[in-house]
C-alpha positions as CSV (number, residue, x, y, z in Angstrom):
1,X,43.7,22.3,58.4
2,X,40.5,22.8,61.1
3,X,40.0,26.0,60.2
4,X,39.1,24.9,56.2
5,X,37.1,22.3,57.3
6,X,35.0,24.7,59.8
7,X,34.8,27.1,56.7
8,X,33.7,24.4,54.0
9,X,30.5,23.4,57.1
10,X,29.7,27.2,56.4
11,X,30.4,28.4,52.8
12,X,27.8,27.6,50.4
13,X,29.1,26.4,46.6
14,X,25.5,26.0,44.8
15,X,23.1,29.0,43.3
16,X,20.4,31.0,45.3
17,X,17.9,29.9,42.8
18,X,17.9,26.3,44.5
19,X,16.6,28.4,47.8
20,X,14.6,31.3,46.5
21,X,11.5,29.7,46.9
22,X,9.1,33.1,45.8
23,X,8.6,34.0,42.4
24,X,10.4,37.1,40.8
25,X,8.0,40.1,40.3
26,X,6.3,40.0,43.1
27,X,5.1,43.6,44.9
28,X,4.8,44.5,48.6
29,X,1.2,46.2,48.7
30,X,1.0,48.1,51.7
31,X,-2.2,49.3,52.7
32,X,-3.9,52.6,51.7
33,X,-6.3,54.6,53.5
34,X,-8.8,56.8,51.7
35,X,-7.6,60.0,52.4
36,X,-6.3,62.1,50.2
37,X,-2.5,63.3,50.8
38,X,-4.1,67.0,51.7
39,X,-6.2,65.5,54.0
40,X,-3.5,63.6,55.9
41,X,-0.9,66.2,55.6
42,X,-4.1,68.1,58.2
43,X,-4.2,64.8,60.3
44,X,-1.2,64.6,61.3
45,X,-0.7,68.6,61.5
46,X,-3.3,68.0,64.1
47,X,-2.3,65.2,65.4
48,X,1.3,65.6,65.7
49,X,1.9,69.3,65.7
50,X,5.2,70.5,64.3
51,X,6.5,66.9,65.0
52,X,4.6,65.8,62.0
53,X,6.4,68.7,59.7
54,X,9.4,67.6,57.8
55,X,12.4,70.0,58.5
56,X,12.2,71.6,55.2
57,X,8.4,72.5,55.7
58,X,9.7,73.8,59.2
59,X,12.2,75.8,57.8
60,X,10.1,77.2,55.4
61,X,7.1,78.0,58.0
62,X,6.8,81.7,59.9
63,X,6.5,82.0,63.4
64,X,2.4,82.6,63.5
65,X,2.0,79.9,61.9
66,X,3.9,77.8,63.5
67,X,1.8,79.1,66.9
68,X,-1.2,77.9,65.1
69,X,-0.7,74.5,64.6
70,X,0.8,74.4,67.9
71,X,-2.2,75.6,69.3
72,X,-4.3,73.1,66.9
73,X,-2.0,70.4,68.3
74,X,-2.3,71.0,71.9
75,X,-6.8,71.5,71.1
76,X,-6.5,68.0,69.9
77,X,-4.2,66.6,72.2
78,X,-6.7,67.3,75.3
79,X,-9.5,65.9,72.9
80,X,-8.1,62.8,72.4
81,X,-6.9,62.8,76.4
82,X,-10.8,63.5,77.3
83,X,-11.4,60.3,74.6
84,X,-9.2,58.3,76.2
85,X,-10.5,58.6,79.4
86,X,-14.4,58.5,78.5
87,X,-13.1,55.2,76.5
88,X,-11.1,54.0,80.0
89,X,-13.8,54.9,82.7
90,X,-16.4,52.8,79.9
91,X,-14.4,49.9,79.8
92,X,-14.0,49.8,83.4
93,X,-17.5,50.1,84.4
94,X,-18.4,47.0,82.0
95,X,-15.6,44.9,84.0
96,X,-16.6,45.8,87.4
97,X,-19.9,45.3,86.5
98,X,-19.4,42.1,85.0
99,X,-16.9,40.8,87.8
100,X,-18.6,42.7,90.8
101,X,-22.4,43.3,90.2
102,X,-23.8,43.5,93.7
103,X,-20.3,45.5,95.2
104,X,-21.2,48.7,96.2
105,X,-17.8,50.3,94.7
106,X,-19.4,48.9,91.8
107,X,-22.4,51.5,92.1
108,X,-20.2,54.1,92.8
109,X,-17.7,53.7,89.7
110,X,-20.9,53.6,87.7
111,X,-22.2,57.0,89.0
112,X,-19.0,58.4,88.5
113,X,-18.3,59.3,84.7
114,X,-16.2,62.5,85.0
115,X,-13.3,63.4,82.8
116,X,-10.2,65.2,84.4
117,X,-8.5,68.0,82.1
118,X,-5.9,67.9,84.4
119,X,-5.2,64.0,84.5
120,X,-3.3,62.5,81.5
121,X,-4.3,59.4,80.5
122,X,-1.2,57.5,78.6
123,X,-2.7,54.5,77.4
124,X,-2.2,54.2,73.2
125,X,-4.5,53.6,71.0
126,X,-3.6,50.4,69.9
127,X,-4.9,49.6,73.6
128,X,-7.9,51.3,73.8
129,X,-9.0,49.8,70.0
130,X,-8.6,53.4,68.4
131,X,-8.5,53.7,64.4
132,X,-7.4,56.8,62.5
133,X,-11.0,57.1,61.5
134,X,-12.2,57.5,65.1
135,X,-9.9,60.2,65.7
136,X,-10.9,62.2,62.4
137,X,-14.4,62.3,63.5
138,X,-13.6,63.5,67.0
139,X,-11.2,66.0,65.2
140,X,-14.1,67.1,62.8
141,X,-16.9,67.1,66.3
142,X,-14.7,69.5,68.2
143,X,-13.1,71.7,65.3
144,X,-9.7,70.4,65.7
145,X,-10.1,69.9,61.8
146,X,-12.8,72.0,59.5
147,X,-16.2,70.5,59.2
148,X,-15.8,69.9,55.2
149,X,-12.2,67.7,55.7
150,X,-14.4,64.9,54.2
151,X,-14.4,66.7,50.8
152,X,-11.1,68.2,51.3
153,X,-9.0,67.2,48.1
154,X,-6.2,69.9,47.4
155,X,-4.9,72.2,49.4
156,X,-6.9,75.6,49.0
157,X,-3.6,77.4,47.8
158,X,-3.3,74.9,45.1
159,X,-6.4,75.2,43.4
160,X,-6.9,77.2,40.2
161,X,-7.5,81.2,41.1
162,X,-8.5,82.5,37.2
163,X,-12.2,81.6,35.5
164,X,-10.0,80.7,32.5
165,X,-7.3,78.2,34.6
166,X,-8.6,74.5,33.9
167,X,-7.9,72.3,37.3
């Protein structure tokens, strides 16, 4: 006899519709960047090396090119390392220099800007206030991706190869 009564406290006898308090056809927009799907497929080539390859493009890839975007991978992965740290040493000079004017490690900090090739700096992006758009330009400024990636559309092997072929 207690264990109805626990399971009437629990077990609901009434419709959903009394609780569904959001109408019917609603969509989940998710947010779009404007990139094309070429020019993303190249970001995150760059960005993520083969990671960013599904297993069926991996499959289907031979071995010099998978040495190319491995070595396109590691270019932009000590380019965004060098960013990081250019990004780190700037906000640390504004906060000594806000906290500790007249300090003289505060003069020295300030006179020292190097990067380290060497030193990895593991701080995300999210941290440091990086957007995918800061990264692309970078990419574009050092060559990590071509110069016209802007105006990229289709991939190159996809485009029409006869004067006759319509696009």
């Amino acid at each position: 006899m207690e264990n109805n009564s626990r399971k009437q406290k629990f077990e609901y006898k009434g419709s959903l519709a009394e609780y569904q308090t959001v109408a019917k056809n609603l969509y989940v927009k998710y947010e779009q960047d404007k990139f094309t799907a070429y020019q993303n497929y190249l970001y995150k080539r760059a960005l993520y090396g083969l990671n960013g390859l599904t297993q069926d493009e991996l499959a289907k890839t031979c071995e010099k090119k998978r040495h190319r975007i491995n070595k396109v991978y590691i270019k932009g992965q000590n380019v965004i390392n060098l960013y990081k740290q250019k990004l780190t040493i700037a906000y640390t000079n504004i906060l000594f220099e806000t906290l500790f004017p007249n300090s003289p490690i505060t003069d020295y900090l300030l006179n020292e800007t190097d990067t380290d090739v060497n030193f990895k700096n593991t701080l995300n992006f999210k941290d440091l206030n990086i957007k995918k758009d800061d990264i692309i330009r970078i990419f574009i400024e050092e060559g990590v991706l071509p110069k016209n990636f802007m105006s990229l559309t289709n991939k190159p092997n996809e485009l029409p190869r006869l004067k006759n072929q319509k696009l």
